[in-house]
N, C-alpha and C positions, 0 to 999 in steps of 0.2 A: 593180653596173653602172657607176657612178660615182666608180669606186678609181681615178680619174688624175688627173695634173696638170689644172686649168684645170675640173673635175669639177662645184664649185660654181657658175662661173658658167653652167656650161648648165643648170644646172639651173634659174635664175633666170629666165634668159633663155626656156625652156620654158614655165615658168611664166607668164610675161609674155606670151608668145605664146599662151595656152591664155584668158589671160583679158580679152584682145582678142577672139578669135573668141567668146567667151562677151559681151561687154559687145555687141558687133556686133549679135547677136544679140536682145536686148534692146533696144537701138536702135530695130532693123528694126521689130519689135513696137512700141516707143513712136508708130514716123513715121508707120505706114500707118493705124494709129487718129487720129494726129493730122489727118493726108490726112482720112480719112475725115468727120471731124466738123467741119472748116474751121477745126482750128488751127492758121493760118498758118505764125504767129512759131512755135510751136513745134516745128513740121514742118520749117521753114527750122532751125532747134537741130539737129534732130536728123539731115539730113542732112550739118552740118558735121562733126556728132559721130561720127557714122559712118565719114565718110572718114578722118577723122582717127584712127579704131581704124583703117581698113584699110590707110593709111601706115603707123601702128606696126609694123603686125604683118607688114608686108611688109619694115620694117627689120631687125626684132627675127628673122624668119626667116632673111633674110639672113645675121646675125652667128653666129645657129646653125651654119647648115652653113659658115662657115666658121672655127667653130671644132673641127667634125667633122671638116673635112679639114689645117686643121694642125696640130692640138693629135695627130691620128690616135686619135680618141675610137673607140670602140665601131665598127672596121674590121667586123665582122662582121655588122654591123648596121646600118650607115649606111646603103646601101642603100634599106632599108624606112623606115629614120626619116624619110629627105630626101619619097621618093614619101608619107609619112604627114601630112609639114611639108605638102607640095604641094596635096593634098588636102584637108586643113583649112582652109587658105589658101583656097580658092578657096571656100569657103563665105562669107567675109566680104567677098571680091570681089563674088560672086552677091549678096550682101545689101545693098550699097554701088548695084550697077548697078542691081537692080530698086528698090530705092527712090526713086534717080535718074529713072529714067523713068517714076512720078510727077510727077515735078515737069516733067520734057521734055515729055511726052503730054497732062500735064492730062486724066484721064479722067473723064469726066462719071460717077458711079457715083452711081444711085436710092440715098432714104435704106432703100429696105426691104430691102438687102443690106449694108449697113453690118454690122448683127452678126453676119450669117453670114459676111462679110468678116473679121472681127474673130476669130471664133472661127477659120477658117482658120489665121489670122495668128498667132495664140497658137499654137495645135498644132504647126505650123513652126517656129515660134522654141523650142517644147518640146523638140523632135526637136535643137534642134543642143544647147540647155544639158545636154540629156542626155546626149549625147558626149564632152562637156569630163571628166565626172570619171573617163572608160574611158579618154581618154587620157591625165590624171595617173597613172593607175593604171598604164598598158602602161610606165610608166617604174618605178615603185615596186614595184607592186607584181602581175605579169600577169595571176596566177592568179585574179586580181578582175577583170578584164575584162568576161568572157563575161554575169556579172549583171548588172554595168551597162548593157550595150549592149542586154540586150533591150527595155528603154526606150524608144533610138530605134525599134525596129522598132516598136513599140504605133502611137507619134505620127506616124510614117510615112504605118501604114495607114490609121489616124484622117485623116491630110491630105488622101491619098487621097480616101476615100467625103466627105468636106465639100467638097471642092472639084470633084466628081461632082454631085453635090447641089446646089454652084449652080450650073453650067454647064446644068442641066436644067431648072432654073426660070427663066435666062435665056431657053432657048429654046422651053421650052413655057408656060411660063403668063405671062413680061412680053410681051405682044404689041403694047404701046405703044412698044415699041424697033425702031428702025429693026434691019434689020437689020448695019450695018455698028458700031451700038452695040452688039450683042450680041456680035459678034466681039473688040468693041474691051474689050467683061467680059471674055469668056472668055480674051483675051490676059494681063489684068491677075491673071486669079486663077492662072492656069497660071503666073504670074512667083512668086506665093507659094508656092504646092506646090512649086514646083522647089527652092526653100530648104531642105526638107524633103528631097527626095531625095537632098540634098549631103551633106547628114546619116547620111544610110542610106548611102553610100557609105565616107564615112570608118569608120562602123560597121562594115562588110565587113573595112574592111582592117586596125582592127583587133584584129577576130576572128583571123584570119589567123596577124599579127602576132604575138598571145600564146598561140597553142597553137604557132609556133616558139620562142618563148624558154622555151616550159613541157614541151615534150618532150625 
C-alpha cells in the first residue's frame, strides 16, 4: 500500500496522528479523576496537555492529506482515509471540549459519584485506546481489523449501562439535589459517554473500511 514516493513519511506521520488520539485519550482519563478528587495543579496539567495533543494532531492531519493529494498517494482510497483521519480527529476534539467544560462549568459533583464517575471515565477512555491499534492495523495490515474492533463495541456498551446507572441514582435516590443539580450530573456524564460513542463511530468505519481493501 505504501510502494510510493513520499510512502515513509505518511506513514510516520499516521503514526503520530494515531498516538495523539491515543495519548488524548489517556489525558481525558487522567483530568476528569484529577476534577474529581480536587487535583488542581494537576487538572490545570492536564488540560494543557490535552490541547496541545489536539493541536498536534490537527497539524499532523493536515500534512497527511496533503500529502495524499500531491504526492497522489493511494487515489483509490483517499477518500475513506481523509473521512477515517476526520473521524478520529473529532474524538480528540470531543475529549479536549468536554474536559474544558469542567473547568468552564465548575460542576459541583457529590463525593459518592466520584468512582462511578471514575469507572465511566476509564471505560470511555478504553473504547478509544482500543481503536488506535484497528487503525494501525487498517494501514498494515486489514485482515486484522475486524478483531481488534470488537473491543470498542464491548466498552461502548459497558459506557452505556454505567452511565444509565448513574443518571438513575441521580434522579432516584440523591434527593438532596436540587433539581437543576441533577440535570447539571446528568449533563456532565452524558459529556463522558459521548467519548465513547466517538469511539464506536470510528469503529464502524473501519469495519467498513477493511472488508473493502480485503475483498
Amino acid at each position: 500500500m505504501f510502494s510510493f514516493k513520499q510512502a515513509n513519511k505518511s506513514i510516520e506521520l499516521i503514526d503520530t496522528f494515531l498516538n495523539c488520539i491515543d495519548g488524548g485519550a489517556l489525558i481525558f482519563k487522567e483530568g476528569v479523576k484529577n476534577y474529581l478528587f480536587g487535583n488542581r495543579e494537576s487538572f490545570v496539567d492536564n488540560l494543557k496537555t490535552l490541547s496541545a495533543l489536539e493541536t498536534e494532531a490537527d497539524i499532523t492531519r493536515r500534512k497527511i492529506e496533503n500529502i495524499l493529494y500531491t504526492q497522489s498517494l493511494m487515489p483509490q482510497l483517499r477518500g475513506d482515509i481523509l473521512r477515517l483521519l476526520e473521524v478520529l480527529d473529532n474524538i480528540i476534539d470531543m475529549a479536549k471540549k468536554n474536559l474544558f467544560q469542567f473547568d468552564v462549568e465548575v460542576p459541583h459533583i457529590p463525593a459518592e459519584l466520584n468512582q462511578d464517575l471514575v469507572k465511566l471515565t476509564e471505560v470511555s477512555a478504553a473504547a478509544i485506546v482500543s481503536v488506535i491499534p484497528a487503525a494501525r492495523d487498517y494501514f498494515r495490515s486489514p485482515e486484522k481489523v475486524k478483531e481488534k474492533i470488537h473491543r470498542v463495541y464491548l466498552y461502548e456498551k459497558e459506557a452505556d449501562k454505567l452511565a444509565d446507572a448513574i443518571k438513575r441514582k441521580v434522579f432516584q435516590e440523591m434527593n438532596h439535589l436540587k433539581l437543576s443539580e441533577k440535570f447539571h450530573l446528568r449533563y456532565f456524564t452524558l459529556h463522558i459517554e459521548t467519548i465513547s460513542d466517538a469511539a464506536q463511530d470510528a469503529a464502524d468505519m473501519l469495519s467498513i473500511m477493511a472488508i473493502k481493501r480485503t475483498i
